[in-house]
N, CA, C and O of each residue as an XYZ file, in Angstrom:
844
protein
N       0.857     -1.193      0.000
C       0.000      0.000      0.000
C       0.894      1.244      0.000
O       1.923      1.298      0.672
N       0.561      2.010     -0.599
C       1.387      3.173     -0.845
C       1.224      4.164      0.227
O       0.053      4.229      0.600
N       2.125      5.053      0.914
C       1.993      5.641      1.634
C       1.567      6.827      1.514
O       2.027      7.469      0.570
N       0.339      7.639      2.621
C      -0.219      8.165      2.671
C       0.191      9.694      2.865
O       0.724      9.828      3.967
N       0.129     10.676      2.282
C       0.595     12.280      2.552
C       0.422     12.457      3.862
O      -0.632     11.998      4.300
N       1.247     13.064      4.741
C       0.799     13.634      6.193
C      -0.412     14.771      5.935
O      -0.236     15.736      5.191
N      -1.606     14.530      6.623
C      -2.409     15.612      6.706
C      -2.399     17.187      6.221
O      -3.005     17.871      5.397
N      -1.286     17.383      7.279
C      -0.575     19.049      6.193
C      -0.890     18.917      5.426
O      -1.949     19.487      5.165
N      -0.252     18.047      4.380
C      -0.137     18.028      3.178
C      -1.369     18.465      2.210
O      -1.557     19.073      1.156
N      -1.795     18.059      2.810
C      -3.201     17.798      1.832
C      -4.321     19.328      2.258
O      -5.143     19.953      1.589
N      -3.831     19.460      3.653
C      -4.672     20.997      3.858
C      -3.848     21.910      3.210
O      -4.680     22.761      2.899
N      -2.759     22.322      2.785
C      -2.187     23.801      2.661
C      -2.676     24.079      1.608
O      -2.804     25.303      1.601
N      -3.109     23.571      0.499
C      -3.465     24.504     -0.513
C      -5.248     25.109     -0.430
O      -5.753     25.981     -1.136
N      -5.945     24.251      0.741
C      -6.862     25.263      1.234
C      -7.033     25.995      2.159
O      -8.154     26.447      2.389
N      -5.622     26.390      3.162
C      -4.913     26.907      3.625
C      -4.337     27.913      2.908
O      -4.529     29.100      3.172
N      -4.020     27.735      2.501
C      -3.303     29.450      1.082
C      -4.658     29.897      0.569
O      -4.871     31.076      0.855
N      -5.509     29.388     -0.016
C      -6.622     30.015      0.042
C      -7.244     30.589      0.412
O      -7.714     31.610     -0.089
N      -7.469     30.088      1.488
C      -8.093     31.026      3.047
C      -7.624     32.296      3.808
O      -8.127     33.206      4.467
N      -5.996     31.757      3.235
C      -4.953     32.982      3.629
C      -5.487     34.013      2.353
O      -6.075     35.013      2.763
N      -5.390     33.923      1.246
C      -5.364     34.440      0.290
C      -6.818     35.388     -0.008
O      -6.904     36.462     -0.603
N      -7.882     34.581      0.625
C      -9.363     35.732      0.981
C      -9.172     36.299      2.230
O     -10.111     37.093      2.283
N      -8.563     36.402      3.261
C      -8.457     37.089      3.886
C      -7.513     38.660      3.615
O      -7.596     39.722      4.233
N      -6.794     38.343      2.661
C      -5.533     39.534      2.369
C      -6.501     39.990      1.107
O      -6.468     41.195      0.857
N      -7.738     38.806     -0.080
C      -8.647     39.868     -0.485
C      -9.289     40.646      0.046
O      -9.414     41.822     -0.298
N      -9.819     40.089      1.006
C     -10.936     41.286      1.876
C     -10.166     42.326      2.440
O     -10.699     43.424      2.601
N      -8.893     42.126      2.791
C      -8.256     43.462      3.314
C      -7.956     44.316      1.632
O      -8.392     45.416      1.292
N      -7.538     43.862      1.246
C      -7.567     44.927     -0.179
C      -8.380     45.633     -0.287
O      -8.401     46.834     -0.018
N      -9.445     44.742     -0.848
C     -10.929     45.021     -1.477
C     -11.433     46.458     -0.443
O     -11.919     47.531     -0.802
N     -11.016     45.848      1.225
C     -11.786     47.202      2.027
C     -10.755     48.284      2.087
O     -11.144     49.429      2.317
N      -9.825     48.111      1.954
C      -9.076     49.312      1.799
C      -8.656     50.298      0.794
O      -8.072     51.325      1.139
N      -8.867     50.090     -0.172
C      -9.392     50.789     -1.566
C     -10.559     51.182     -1.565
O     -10.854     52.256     -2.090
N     -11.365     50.479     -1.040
C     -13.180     51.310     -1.210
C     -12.964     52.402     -0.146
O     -13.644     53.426     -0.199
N     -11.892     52.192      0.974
C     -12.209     52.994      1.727
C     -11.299     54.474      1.823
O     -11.584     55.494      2.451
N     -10.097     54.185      0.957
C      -9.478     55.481      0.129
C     -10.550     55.996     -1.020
O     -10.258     57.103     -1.474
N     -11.690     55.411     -1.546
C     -12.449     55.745     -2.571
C     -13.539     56.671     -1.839
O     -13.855     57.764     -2.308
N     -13.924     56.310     -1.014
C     -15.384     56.937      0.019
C     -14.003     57.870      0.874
O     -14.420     59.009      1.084
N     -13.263     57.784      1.139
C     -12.531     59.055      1.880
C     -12.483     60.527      0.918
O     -12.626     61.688      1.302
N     -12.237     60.018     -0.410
C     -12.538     61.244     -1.121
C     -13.565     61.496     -1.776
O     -13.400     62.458     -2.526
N     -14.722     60.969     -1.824
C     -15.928     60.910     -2.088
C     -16.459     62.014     -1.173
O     -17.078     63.014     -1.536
N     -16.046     61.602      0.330
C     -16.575     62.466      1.679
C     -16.159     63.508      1.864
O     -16.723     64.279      2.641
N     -15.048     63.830      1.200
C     -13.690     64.794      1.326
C     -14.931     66.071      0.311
O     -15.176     67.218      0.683
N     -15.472     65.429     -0.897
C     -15.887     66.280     -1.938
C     -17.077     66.782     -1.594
O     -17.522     67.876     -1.940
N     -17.743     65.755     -0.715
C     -19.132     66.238     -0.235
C     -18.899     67.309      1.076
O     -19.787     68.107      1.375
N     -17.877     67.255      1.670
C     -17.820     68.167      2.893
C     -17.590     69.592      2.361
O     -18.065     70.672      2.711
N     -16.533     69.183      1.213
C     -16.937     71.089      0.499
C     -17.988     71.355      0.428
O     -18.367     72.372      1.010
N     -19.009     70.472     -0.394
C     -20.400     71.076     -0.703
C     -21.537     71.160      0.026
O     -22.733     71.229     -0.255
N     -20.657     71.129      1.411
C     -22.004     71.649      2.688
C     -21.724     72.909      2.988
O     -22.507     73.690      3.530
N     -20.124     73.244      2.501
C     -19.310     74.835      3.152
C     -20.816     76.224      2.380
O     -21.183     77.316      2.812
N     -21.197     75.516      1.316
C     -21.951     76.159      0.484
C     -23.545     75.524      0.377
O     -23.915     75.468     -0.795
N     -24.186     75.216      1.004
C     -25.483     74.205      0.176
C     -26.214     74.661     -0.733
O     -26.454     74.039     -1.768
N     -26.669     75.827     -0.456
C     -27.463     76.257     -1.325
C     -27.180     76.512     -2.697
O     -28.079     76.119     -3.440
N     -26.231     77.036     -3.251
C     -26.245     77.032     -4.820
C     -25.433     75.538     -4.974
O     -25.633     75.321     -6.169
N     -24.686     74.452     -4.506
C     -24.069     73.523     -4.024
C     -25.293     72.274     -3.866
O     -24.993     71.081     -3.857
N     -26.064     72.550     -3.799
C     -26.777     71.607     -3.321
C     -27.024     70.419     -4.606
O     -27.173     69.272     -4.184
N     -27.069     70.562     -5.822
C     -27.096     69.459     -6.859
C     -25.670     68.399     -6.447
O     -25.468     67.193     -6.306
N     -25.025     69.444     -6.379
C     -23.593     68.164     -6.403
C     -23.455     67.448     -4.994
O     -22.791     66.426     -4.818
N     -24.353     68.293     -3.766
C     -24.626     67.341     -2.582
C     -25.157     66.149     -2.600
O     -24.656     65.106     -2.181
N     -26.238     66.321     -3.118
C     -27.072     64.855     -3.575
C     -26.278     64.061     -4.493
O     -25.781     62.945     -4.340
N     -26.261     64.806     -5.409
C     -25.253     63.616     -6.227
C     -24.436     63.244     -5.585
O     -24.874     62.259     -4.991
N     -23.253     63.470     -5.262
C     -22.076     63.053     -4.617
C     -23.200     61.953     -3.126
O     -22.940     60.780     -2.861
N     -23.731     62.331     -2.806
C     -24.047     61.910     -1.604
C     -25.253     60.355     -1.777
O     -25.482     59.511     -0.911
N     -25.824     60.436     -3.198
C     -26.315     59.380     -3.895
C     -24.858     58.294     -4.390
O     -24.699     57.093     -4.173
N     -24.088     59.137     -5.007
C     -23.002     58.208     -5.586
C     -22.475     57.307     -4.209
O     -22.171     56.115     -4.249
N     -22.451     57.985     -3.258
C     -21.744     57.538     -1.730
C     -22.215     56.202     -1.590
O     -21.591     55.264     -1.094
N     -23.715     56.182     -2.209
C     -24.794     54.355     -1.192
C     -24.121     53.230     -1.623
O     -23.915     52.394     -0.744
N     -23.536     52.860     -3.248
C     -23.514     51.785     -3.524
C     -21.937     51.560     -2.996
O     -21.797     50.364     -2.739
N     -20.523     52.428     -2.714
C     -19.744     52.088     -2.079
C     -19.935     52.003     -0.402
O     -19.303     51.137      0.203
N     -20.517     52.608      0.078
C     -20.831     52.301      1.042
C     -21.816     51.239      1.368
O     -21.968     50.933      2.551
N     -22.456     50.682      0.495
C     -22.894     49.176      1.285
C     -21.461     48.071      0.616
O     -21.406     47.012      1.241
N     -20.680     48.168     -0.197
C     -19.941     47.804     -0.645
C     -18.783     47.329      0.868
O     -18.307     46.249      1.218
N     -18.700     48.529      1.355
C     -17.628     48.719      2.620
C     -17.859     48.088      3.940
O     -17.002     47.723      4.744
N     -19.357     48.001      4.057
C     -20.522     47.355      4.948
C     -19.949     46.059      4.995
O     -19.514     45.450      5.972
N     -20.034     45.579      3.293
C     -20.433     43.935      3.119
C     -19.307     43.527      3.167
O     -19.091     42.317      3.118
N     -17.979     44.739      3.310
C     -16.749     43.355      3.115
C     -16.002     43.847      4.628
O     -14.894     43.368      4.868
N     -16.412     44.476      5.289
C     -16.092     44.541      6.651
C     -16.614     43.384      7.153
O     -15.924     42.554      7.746
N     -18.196     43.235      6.888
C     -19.171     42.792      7.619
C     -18.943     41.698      7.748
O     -18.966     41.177      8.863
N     -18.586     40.867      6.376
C     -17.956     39.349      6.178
C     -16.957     39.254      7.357
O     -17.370     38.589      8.307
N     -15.624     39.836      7.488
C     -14.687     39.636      7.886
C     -14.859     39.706      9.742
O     -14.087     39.241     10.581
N     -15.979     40.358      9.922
C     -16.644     40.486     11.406
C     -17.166     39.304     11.751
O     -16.981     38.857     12.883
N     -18.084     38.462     10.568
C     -18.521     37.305     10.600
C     -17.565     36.357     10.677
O     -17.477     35.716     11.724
N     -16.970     36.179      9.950
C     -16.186     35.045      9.423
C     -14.913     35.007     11.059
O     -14.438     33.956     11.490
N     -14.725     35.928     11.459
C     -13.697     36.280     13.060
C     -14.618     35.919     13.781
O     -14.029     35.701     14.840
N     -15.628     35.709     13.941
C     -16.487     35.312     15.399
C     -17.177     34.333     15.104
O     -17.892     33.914     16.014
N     -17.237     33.597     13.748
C     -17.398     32.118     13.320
C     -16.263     31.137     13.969
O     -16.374     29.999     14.423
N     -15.257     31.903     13.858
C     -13.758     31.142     13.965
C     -13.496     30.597     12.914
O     -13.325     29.412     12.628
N     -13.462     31.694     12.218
C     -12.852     30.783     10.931
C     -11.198     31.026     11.195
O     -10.822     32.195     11.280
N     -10.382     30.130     11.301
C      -8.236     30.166     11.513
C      -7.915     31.307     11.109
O      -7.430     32.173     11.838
N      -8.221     31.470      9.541
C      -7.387     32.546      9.192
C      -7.529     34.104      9.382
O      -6.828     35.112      9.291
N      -8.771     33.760      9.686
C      -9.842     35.169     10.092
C      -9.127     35.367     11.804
O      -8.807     36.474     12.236
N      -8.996     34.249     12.498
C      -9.116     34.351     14.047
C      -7.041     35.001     14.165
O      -6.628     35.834     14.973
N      -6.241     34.313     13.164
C      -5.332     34.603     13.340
C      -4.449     36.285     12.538
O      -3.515     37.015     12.870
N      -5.274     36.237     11.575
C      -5.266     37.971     11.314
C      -5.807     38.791     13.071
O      -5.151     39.773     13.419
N      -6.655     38.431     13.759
C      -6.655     39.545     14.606
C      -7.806     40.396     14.813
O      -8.196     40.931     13.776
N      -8.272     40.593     15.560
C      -9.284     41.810     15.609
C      -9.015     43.217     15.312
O      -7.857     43.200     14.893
N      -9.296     44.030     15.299
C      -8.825     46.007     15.109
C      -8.955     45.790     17.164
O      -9.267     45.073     18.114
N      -8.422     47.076     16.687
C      -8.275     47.759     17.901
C      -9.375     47.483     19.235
O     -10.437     47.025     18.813
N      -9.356     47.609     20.301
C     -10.409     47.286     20.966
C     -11.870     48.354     20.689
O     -13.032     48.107     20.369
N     -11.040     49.747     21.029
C     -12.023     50.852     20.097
C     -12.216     51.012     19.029
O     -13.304     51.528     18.777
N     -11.507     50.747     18.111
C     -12.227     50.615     16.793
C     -13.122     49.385     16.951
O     -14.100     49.489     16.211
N     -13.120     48.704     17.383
C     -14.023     47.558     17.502
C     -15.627     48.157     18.130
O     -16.679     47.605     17.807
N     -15.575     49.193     18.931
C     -16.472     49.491     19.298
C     -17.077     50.824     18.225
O     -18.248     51.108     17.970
N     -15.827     51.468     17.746
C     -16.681     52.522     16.760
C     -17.442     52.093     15.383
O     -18.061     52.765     14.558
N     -17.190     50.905     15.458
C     -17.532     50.053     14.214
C     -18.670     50.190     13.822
O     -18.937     50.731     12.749
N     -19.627     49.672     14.712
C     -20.604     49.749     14.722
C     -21.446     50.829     14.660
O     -22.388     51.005     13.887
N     -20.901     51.768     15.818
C     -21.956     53.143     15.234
C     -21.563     53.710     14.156
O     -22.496     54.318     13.631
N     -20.467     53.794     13.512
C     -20.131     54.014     12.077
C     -21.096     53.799     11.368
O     -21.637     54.749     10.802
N     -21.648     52.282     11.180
C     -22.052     51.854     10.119
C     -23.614     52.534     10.630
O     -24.174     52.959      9.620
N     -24.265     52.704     11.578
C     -25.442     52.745     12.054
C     -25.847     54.604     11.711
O     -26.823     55.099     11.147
N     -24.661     55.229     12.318
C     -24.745     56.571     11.832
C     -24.712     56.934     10.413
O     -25.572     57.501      9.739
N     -23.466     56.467     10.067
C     -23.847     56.346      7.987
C     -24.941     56.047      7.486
O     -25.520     56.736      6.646
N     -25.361     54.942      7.966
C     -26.954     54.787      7.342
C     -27.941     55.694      7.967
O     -29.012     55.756      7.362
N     -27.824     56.461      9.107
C     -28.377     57.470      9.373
C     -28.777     58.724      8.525
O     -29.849     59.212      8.169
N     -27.101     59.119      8.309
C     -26.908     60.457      7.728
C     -27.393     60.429      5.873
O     -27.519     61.428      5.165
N     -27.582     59.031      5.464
C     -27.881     58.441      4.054
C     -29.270     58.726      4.180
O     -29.757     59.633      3.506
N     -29.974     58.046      4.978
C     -31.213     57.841      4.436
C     -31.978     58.924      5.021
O     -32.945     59.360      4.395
N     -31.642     59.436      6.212
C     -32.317     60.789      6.562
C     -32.148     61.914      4.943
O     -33.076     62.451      4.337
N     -31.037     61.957      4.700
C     -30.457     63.014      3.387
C     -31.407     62.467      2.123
O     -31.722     63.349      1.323
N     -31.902     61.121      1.844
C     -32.444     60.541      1.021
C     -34.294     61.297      1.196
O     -34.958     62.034      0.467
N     -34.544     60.669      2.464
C     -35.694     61.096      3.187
C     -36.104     62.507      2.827
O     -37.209     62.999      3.055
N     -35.373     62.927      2.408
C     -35.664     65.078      2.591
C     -36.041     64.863      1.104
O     -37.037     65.578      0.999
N     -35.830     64.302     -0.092
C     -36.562     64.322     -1.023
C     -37.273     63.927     -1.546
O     -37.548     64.146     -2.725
N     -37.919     63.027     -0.596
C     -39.469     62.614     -0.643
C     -40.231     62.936      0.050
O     -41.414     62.650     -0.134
N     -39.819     63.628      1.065
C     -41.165     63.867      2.573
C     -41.785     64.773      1.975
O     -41.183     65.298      1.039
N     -42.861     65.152      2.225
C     -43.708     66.243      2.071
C     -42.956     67.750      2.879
O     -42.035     67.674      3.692
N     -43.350     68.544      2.601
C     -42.980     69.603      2.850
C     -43.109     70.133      4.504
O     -42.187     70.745      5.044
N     -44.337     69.813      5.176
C     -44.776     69.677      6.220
C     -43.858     69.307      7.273
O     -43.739     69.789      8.399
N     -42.839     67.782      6.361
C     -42.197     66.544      7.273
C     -40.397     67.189      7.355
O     -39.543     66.825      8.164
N     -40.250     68.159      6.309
C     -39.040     68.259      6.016
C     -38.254     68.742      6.782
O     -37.154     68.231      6.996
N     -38.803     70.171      7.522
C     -37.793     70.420      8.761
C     -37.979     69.313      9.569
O     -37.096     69.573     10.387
N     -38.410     68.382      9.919
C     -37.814     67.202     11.225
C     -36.999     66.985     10.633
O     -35.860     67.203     11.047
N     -37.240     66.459      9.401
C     -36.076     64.993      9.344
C     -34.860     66.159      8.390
O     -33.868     65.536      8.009
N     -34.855     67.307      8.098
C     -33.659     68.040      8.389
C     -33.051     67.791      9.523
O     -31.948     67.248      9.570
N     -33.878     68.259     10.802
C     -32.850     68.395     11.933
C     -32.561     67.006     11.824
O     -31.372     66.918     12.130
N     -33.020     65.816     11.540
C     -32.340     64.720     12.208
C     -31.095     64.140     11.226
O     -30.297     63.247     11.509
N     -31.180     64.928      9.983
C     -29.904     64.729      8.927
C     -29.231     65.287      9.875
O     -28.829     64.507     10.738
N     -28.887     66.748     10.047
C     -28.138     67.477     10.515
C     -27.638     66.828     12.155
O     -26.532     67.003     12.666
N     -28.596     66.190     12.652
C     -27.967     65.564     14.158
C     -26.737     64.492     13.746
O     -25.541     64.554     14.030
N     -27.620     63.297     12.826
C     -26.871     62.280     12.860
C     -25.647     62.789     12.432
O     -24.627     62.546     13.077
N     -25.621     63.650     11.147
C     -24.487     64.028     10.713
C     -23.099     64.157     11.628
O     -22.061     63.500     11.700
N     -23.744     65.623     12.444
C     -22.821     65.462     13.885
C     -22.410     64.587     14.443
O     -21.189     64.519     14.304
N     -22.890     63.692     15.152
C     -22.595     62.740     15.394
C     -21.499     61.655     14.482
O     -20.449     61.138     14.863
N     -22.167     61.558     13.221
C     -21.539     60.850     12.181
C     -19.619     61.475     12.318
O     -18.509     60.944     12.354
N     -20.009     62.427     12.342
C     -18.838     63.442     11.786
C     -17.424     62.916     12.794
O     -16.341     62.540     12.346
N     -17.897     63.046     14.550
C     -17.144     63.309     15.259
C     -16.809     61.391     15.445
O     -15.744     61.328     16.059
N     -17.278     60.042     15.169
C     -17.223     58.718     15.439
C     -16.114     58.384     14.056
O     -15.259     57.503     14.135
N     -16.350     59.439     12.541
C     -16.069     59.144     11.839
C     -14.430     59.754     11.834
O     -13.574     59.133     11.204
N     -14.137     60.807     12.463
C     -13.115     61.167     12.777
C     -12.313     60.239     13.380
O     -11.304     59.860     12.784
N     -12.597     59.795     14.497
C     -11.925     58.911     14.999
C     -11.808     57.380     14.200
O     -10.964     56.582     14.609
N     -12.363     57.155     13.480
C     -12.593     55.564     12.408
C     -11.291     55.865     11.666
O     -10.308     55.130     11.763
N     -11.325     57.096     10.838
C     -10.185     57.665      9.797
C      -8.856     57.347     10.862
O      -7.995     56.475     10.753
N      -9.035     58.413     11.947
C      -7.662     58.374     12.220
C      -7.050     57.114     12.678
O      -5.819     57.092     12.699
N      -7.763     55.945     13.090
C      -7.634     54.945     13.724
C      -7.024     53.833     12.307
O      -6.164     52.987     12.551
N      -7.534     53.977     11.055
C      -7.248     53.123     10.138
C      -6.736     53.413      8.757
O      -6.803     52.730      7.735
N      -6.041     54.968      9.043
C      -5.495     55.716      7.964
C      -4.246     55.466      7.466
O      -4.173     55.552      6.240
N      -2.741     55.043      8.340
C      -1.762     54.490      8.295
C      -2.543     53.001      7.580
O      -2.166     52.680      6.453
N      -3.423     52.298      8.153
C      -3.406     50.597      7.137
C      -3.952     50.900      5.844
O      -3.517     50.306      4.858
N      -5.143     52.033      5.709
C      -5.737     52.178      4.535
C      -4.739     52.771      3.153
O      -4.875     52.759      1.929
N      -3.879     53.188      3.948
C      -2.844     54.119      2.830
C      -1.543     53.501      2.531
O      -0.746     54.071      1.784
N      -1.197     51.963      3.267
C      -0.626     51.208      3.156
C      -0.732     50.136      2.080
O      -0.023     49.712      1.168
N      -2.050     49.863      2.643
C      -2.866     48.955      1.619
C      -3.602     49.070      0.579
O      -3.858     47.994      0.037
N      -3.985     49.879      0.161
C      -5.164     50.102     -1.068
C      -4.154     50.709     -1.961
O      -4.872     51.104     -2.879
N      -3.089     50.995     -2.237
C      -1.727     50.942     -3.632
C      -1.781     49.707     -3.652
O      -1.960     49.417     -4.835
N      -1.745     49.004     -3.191
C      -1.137     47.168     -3.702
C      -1.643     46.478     -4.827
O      -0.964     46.008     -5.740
N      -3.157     46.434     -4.685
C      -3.553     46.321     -6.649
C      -3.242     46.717     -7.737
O      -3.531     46.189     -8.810
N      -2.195     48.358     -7.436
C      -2.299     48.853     -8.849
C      -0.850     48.843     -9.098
O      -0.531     49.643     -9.977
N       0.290     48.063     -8.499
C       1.093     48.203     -8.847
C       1.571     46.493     -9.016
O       1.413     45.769     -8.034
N       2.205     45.859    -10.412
C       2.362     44.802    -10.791
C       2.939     43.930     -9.726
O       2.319     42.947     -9.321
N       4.216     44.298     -9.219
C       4.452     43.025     -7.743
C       3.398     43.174     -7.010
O       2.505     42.344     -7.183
N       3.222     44.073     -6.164
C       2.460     43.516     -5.672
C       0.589     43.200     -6.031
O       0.001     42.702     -5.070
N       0.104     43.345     -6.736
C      -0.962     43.004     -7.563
C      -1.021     41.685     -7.390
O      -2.075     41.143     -7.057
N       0.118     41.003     -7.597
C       0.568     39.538     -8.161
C       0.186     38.732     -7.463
O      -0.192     37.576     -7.651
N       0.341     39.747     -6.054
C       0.662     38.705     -4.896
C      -0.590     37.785     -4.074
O      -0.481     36.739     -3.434
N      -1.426     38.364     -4.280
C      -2.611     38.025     -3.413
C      -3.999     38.033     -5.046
O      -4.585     39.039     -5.446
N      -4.112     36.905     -5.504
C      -5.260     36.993     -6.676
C      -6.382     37.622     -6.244
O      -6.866     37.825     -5.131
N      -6.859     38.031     -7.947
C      -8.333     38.707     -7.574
C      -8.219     40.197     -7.777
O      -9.330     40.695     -7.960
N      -7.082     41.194     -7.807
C      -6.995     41.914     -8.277
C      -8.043     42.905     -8.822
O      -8.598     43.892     -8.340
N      -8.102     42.308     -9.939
C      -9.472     42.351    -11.398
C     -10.351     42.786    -10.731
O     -10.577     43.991    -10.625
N     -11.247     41.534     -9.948
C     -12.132     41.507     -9.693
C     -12.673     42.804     -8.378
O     -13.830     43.179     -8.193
N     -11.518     43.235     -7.682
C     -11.787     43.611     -6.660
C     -11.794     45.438     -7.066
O     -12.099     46.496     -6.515
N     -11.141     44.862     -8.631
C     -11.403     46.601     -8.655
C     -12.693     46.885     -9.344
O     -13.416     47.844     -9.071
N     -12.974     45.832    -10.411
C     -14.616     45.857    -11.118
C     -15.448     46.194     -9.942
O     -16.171     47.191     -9.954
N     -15.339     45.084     -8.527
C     -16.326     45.473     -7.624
C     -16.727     47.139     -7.044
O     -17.855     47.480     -6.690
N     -15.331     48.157     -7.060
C     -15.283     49.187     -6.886
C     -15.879     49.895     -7.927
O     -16.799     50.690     -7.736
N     -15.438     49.666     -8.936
C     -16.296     50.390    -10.666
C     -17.602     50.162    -10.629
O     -18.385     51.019    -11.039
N     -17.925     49.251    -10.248
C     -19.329     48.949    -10.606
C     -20.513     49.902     -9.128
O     -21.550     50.565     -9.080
N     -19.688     49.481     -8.392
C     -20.427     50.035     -7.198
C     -20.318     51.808     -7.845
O     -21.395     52.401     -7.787
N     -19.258     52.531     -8.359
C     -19.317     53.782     -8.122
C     -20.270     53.986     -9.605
O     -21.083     54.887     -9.815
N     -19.998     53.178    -10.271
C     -21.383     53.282    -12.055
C     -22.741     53.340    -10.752
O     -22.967     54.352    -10.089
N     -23.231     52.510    -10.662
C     -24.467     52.578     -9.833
C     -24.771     53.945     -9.035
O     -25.681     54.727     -9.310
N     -23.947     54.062     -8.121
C     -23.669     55.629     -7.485
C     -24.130     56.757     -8.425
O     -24.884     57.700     -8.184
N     -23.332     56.342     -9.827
C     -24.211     57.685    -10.520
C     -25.159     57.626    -11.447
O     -25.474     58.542    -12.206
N     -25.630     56.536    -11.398
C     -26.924     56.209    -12.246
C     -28.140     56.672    -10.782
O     -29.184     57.284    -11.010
N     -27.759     56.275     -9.491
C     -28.411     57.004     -8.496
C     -28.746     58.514     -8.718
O     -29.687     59.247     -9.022
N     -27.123     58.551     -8.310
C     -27.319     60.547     -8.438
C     -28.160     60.800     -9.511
O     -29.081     61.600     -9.345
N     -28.027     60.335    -10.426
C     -28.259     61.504    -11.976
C     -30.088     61.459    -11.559
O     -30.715     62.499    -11.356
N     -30.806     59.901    -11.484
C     -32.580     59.753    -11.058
C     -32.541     60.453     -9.818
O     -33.634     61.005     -9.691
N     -31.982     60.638     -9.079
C     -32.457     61.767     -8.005
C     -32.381     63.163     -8.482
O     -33.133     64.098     -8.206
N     -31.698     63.148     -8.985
C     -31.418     64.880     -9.659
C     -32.537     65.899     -9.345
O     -32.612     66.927     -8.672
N     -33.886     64.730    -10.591
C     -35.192     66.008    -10.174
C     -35.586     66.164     -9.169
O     -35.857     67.364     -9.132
N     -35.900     65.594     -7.957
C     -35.636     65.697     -6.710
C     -35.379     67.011     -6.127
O     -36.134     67.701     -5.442
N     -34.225     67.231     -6.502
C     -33.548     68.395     -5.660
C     -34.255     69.757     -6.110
O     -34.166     70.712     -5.339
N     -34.902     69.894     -7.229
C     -36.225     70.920     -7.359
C     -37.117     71.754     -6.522
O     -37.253     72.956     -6.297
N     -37.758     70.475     -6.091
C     -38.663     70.820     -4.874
C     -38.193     70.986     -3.534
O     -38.902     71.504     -2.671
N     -37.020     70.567     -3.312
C     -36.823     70.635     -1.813
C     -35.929     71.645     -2.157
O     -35.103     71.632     -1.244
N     -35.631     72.485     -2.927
C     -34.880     73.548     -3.293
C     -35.802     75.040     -2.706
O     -35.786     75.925     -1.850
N     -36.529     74.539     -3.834
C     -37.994     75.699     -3.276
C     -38.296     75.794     -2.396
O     -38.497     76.966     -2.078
N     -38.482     75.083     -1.665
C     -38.465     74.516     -0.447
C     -38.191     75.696      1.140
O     -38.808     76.300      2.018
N     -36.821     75.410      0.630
C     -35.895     76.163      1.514
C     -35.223     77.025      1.401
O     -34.877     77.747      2.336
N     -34.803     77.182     -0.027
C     -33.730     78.095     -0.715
C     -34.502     79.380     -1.317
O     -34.075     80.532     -1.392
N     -36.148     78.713     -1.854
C     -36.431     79.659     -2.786
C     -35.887     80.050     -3.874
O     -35.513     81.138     -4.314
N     -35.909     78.329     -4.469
C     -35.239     78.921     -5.684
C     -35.255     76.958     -6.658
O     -34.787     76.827     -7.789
């Protein structure tokens, strides 16, 4: 009888695998999240101004949804997949103990400051100063949790999200391609958003601006 491979053997190449989606998901989130840093960067000018500013708020701020559930879903995995116990997940590590805790209201306030901002161009006119003030709360809020998220993961994000576009390292970890289509496609959607909200911003213009 011929002798049998030691166990190892036979796991490492789904072992490199496992290694190998874990260093995707760190890519994948760290490029979307140099992508939505200047996304946010463009929309914070266009609050310095809203009122004649206000088309490119919405837009920019429509383009924001589809990378941002994008950023959601590949955090979110990697939150899952660490408290599943999955090895390679458990031996990458958790974030920080506080980032571990800002995590969450991150994602809870973002979807705040989204859909309240969404909300203002459908409510009736009646409804619009509330759920103004409550854009404008979460925002705050958003603003000062999100400060601390940046500064907490700005050294890894600016480390990591060059690595796809340059050939060694591209090489190194497959999927590449794919992880940047996922970014393209999410930001195409973003402005097929913006552009159908557009008329929108009409009425809630008049609204408030008078105009």
């Amino acid at each position: 009888m011929a002798p049998t491979s030691p166990p190892r053997y036979r796991r490492a190449p789904a072992a490199r695998r496992a290694s190998s989606g874990v260093a995707s998901n760190e890519r994948l989130t760290a490029t979307n999240a140099a992508v939505l840093l200047v996304l946010l960067a463009v929309e914070g000018f266009t609050i310095l101004s809203i009122g004649p500013l206000l088309k490119p708020h919405v837009f920019i701020g429509m383009l924001l949804v589809p990378p941002v559930a994008l950023k959601i879903g590949s955090t979110g995995y990697r939150f899952v997949r660490y408290y599943l116990g999955a090895p390679p997940y458990r031996e990458k590590g958790p974030p920080h103990p506080l980032l571990r805790l800002l995590g969450p209201l991150v994602v809870v306030l973002t979807l705040a400051v989204l859909s309240t901002g969404i909300a203002l161009l459908f409510v009736g006119a009646g409804a619009r100063s509330s759920v103004l003030f409550l854009h404008k709360a979460s925002f705050v809020l958003w603003f000062g949790v999100m400060a601390l998220h940046v500064l907490g993961h700005v050294l890894e994000t600016a480390r990591i999200a060059p690595l796809d576009l340059y050939g060694r390292t591209r090489r190194q970890v497959s999927g590449a391609g794919l992880r940047q289509w996922s970014i393209a496609v999410s930001l195409a959607l973003g402005v097929l958003l913006g552009l159908l909200m557009l008329p929108k911003v009409g009425p809630y213009a008049a609204t408030f601006f008078g105009h």
